[in-house]
C-alpha positions as CSV (number, residue, x, y, z in Angstrom):
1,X,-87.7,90.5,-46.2
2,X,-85.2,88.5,-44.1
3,X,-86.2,85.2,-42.5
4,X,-84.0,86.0,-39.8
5,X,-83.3,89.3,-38.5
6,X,-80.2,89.6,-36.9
7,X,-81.9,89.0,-33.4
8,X,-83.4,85.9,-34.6
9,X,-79.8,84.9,-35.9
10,X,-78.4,85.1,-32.6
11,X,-81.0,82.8,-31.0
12,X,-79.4,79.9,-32.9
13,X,-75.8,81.0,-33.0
14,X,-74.5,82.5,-29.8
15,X,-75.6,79.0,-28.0
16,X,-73.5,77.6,-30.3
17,X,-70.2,79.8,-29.0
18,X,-70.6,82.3,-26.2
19,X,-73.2,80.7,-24.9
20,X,-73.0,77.3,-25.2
21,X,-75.1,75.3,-22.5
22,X,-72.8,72.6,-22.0
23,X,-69.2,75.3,-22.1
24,X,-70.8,78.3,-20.5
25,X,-73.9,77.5,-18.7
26,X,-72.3,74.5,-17.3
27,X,-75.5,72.4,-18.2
28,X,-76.2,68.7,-19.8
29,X,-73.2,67.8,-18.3
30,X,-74.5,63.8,-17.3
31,X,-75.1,62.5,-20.9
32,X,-71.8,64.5,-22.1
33,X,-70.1,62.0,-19.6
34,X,-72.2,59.0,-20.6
35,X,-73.1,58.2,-24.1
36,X,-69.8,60.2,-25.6
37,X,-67.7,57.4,-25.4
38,X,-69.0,56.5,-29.3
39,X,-69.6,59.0,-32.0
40,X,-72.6,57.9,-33.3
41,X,-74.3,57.6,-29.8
42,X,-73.2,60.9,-29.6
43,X,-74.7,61.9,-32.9
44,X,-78.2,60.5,-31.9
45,X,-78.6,61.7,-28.3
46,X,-77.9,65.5,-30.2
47,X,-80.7,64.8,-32.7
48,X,-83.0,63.6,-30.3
49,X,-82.2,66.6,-28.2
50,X,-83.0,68.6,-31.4
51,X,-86.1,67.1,-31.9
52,X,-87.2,67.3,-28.3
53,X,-85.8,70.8,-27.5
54,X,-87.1,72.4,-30.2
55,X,-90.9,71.0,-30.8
56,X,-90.9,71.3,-27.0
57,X,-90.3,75.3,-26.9
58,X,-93.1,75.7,-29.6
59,X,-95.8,73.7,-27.6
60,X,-94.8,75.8,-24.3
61,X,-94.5,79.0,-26.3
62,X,-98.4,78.4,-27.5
63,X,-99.4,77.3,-24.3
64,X,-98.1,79.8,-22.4
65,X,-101.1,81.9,-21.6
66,X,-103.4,79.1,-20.4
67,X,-100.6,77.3,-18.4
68,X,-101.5,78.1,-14.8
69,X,-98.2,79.3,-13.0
70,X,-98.8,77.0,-10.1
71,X,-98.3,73.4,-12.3
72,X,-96.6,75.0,-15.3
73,X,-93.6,72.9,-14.2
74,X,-96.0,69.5,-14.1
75,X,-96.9,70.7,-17.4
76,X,-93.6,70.9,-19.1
77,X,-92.9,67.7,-17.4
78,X,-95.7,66.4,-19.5
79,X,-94.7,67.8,-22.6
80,X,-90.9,66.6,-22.3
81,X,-92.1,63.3,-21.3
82,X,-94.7,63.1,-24.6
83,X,-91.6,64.2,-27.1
84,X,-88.9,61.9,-25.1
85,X,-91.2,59.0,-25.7
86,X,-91.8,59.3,-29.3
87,X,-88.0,59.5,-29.8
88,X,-87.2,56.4,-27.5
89,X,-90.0,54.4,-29.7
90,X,-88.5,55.3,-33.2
91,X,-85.1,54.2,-31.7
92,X,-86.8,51.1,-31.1
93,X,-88.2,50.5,-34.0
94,X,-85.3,51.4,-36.4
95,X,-82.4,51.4,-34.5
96,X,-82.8,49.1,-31.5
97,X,-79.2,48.0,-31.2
98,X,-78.8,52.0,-30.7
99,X,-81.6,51.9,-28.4
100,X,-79.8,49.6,-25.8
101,X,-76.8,51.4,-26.1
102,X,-78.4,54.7,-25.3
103,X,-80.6,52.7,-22.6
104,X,-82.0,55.0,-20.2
105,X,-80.2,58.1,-20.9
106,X,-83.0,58.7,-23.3
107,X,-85.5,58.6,-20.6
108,X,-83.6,60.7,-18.5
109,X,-83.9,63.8,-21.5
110,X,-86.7,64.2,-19.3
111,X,-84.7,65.9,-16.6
112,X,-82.2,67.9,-18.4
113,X,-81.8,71.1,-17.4
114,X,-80.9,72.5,-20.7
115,X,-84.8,71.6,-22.1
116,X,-86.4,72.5,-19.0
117,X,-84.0,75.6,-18.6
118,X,-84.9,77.0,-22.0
119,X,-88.7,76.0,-21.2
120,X,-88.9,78.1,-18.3
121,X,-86.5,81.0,-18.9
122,X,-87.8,81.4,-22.7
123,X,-90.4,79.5,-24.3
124,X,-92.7,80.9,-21.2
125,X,-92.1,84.1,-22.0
126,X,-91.7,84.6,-26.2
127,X,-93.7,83.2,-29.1
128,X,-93.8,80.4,-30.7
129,X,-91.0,81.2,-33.9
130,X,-88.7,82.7,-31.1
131,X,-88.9,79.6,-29.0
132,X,-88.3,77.3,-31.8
133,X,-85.1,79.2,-33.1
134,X,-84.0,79.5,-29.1
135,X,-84.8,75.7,-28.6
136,X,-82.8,74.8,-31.9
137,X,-79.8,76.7,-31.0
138,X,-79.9,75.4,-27.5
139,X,-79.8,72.1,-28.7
140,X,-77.3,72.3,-31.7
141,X,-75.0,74.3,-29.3
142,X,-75.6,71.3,-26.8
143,X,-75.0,68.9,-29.9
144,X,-72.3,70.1,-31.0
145,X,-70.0,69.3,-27.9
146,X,-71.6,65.9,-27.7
147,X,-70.2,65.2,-30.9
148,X,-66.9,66.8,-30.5
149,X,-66.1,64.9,-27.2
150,X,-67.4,61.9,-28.7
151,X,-65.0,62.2,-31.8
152,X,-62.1,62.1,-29.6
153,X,-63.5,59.6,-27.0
154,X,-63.9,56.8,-29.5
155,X,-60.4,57.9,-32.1
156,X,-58.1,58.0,-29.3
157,X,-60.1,55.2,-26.9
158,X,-60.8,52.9,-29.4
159,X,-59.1,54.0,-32.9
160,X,-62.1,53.7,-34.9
161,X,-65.1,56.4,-36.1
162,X,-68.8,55.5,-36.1
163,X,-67.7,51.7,-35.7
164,X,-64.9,51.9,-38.7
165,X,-60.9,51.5,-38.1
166,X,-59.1,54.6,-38.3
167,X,-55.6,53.9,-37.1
168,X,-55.8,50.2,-38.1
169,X,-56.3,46.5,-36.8
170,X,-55.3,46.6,-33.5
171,X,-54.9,42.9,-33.1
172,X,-53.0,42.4,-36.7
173,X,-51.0,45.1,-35.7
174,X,-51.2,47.4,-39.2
175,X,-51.9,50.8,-40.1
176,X,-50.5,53.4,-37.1
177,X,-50.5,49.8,-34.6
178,X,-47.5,48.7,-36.7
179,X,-45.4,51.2,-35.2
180,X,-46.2,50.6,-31.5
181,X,-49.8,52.4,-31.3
182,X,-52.1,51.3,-28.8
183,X,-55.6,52.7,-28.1
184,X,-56.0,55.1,-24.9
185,X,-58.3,53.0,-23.1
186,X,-59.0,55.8,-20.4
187,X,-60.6,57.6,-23.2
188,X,-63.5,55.6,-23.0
189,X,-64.4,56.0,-19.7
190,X,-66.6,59.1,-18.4
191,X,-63.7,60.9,-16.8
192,X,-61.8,61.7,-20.1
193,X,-65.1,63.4,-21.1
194,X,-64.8,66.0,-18.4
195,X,-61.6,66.2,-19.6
196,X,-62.1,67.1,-23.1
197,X,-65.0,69.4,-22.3
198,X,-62.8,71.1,-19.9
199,X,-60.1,71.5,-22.9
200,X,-63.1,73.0,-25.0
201,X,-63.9,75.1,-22.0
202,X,-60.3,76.5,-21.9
203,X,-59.6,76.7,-25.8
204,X,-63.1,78.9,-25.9
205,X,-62.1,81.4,-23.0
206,X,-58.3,81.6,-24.9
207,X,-60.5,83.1,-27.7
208,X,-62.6,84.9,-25.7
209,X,-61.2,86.3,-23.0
210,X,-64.5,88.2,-22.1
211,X,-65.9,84.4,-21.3
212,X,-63.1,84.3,-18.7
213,X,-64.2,84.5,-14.8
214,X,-63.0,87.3,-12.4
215,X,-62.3,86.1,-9.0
């Protein structure tokens, strides 16, 4: 027998395409604007989401029928909060440089919409290997453009990937700056990241026209 039926498939892929929090549900937007401007930021804020996202749903899922409806919000708050924190303490403890970087937009996982979104509209209402695939795709789906935008934030803004020179020395003027390359320094600044999602947002519906709007 299958591991995944075809349903259980979709739960992780469609968030990944015709779905995508970020492209379609318009969701997560803050940290794609902040910590994109580096790819490895960008890299660690999706795993974290991962982690979060996806233990989260399975706590919820099993929790579900003992949650009184009046605090089940208070409740998730609690849960988010307790995953959040673990994540923000193993960034201190093995990657603490990382950690400052990130700063507070780890904290602020918290009030994503995406995690509390999937919480409420499906963890809530499923079981527990259900809300674990749905919290998983979520995230990768919302990972996925995080890395994208922050691939092109930090070649074109800064010419380098994960911290290593792509195009060159800028200041020695070799590699691609020999010919008269200069970084895009308005790359790195949140502004270009709603402009690269928005280019994602229009290559998708070009594909898809069913993704497309009707006034």
């Amino acid at each position: 027998m299958a591991l995944l039926t075809k349903k259980d498939a979709g739960l992780i892929l469609d968030p990944l395409a015709d779905n995508n929090p970020i492209t379609i549900q318009v969701l997560g937007i803050c940290s794609a604007l902040a910590i994109t401007a580096e790819l490895e930021a960008s890299i660690v804020m999706s795993i974290a989401v991962v982690f979060v996202l996806g233990v989260g749903n399975v706590v919820i899922s099993l929790m579900r029928n003992i949650i009184p409806s009046k605090i089940r919000i208070i409740v998730q708050l609690i849960v988010v909060a307790t995953l959040v924190i673990i994540v923000d303490q193993v960034l201190k403890a093995y990657a603490y440089q990382l950690s400052k970087t990130l700063g507070a937009f780890v904290g602020l996982i918290i009030t994503n919409c995406i995690i509390m979104g999937r919480f409420e509209a499906f963890a809530l209402a499923n079981g527990p290997w259900k809300s674990f695939l749905d919290g998983i795709g979520n995230a990768l789906g919302y990972g996925v453009i995080l890395i994208i935008v922050g691939f092109f934030r930090e070649l074109l803004g800064s010419g380098t990937l994960l911290g290593y020179p792509v195009f060159g020395d800028p200041i020695m003027k070799t590699g691609l700056y020999a010919t008269g390359y200069e970084n895009n320094g308005f790359m790195i600044i949140p502004p270009a990241a709603l402009i690269v999602v928005g280019i994602i947002i229009w290559v998708q519906r070009s594909r898809n026209p069913v993704l497309v709007e009707e006034n």
